[in-house]
N, C-alpha and C positions, 0 to 999 in steps of 0.2 A: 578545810577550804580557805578557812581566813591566814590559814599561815602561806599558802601558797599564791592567794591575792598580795601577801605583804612582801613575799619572797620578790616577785613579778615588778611590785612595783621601787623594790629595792635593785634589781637588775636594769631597770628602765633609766634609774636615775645616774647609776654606774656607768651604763653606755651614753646616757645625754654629759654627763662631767669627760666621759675618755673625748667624746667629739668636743667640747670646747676646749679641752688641752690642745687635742692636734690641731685646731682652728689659730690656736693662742700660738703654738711651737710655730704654724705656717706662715702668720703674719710677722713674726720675730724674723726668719730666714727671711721674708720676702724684704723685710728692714733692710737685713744686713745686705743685701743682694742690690736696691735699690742706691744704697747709699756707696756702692763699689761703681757705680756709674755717675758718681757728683764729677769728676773731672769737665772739665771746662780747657774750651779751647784758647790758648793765650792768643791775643790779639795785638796786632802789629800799635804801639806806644806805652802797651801795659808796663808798670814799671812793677822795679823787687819789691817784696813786703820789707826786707830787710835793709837793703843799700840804695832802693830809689832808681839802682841803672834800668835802661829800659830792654827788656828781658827778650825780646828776640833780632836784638845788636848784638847778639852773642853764640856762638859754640856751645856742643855741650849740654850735656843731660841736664834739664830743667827738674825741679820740684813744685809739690801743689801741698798745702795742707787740708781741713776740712778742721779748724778750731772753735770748741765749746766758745760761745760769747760774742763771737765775729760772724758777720751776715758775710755772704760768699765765700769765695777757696780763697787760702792767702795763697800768694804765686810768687815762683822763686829763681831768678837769673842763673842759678846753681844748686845743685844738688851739697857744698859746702855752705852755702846759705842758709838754704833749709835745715841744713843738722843745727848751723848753727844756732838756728832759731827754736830746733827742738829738745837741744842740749840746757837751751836756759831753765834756770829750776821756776823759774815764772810763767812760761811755758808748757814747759813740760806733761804738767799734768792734763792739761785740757786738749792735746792732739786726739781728733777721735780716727782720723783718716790721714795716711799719709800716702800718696804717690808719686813714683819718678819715672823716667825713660828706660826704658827698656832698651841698652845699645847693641844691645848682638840684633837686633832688628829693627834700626831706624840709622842715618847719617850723622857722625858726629856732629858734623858745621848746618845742619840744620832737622833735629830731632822732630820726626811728625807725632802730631795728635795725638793717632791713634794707639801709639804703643806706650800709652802708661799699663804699669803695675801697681802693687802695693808694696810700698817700702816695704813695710817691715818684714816682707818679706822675698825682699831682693838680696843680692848680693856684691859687695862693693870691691873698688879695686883703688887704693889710695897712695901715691906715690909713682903715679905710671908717667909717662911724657906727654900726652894732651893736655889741650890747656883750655880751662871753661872761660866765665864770663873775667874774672880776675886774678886767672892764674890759675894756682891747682885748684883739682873737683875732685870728687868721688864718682867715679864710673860706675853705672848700675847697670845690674842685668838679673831677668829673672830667673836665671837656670847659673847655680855656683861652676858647672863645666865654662860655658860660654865666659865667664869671670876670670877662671882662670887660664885660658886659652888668650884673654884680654891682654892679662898679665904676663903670660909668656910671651909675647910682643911686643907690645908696650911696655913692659916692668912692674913693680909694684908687686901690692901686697893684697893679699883675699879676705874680706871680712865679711860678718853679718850686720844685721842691722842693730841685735844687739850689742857688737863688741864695739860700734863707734859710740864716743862721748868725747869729754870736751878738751884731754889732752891728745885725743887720737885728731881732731882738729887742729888743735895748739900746733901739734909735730909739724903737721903737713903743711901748715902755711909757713912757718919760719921756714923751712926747709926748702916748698918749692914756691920764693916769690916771683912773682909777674914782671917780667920788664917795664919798665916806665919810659 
C-alpha cells in the first residue's frame, strides 16, 4: 500500500512539473509572438536613426529595428540604412528584431504600415533600378519568387538576409550613386 501511495504521489508530481513546462514553453511563444507585433507606425517628421533624413520624404522600403539597450524601434529611411546599421560589429550583436516592407504588396513611392515582415527572413534584391531615400536600397519581399520576378524587371540580384554584409553594401553604393 505504501509503495503505491508513493508510486501515486510520484505520478502527481510528474504531471504538475509536465504542466509548468507547457505553461513555461506557452508564455515563451506568446513572447515571441508578442514581440513580432512591436512595429510601429512611422510618423510624418520622424527622422533616420542612421542619416537624420526624415524618413517618409522618401520612396522605398523602410526598416525598423527592435535593439537590446534602446527604448523604442530605431527607424530607418531605407532598408540600406538599416543593414548598414546592422552590419556594424557595435551593433550587431544586440538586433533582437529586425523588420522591412514587404514590396510585392505595398507602393514603392509610398510603403504602408501594414505590410512589415521579418528581415531576417526576407529576401533582397540589390542592384535593381528604383531608387530609395539616397539612391540605391535593397528591395524586400517576403516570398524569394516575388524577389525574383522584382529582379526580372527591374534587374538586380536575389539575396538573403544572411548573404548581405558590409562589402555587399560597399558594392551597391559605389556602384549605384544618387544624383545630386
Amino acid at each position: 500500500m505504501k509503495y503505491l501511495l508513493a508510486h501515486a504521489f510520484v505520478i502527481r508530481i510528474l504531471f504538475l512539473l509536465l504542466i509548468l513546462a507547457a505553461s513555461l514553453i506557452g508564455c515563451t511563444a506568446d513572447k515571441k509572438i508578442s514581440l513580432a507585433h512591436q512595429v510601429v507606425a512611422i510618423e510624418n517628421g520622424e527622422e533616420c536613426h542612421l542619416c537624420g533624413m526624415i524618413i517618409t520624404n522618401y520612396s522605398g522600403p523602410k526598416g525598423q529595428l527592435i535593439s537590446k539597450g534602446e527604448e523604442g524601434n530605431l527607424k530607418f529611411c531605407s532598408t540600406l540604412d538599416m543593414f548598414a546599421f546592422i552590419v556594424d560589429p557595435e551593433n550587431s550583436h544586440n538586433i533582437q528584431q529586425a523588420f522591412v516592407h514587404d514590396m510585392a504588396v505595398t507602393p514603392w513611392d509610398r510603403p504602408d504600415e501594414e505590410t512589415y515582415i521579418d528581415a531576417r527572413k526576407a529576401w533582397y534584391v540589390i542592384g535593381h533600378a528604383k531608387q530609395g531615400s539616397m539612391g540605391a536600397t535593397l528591395a524586400s519581399f517576403a516570398r524569394q519568387q516575388d524577389a525574383q520576378a522584382f529582379a526580372d524587371v527591374e534587374g538586380g540580384e536575389v539575396l538573403s538576409f544572411d548573404q548581405i554584409n558590409l562589402q555587399t553594401l560597399v558594392d551597391m553604393s559605389s556602384v549605384h550613386k544618387s544624383p545630386i
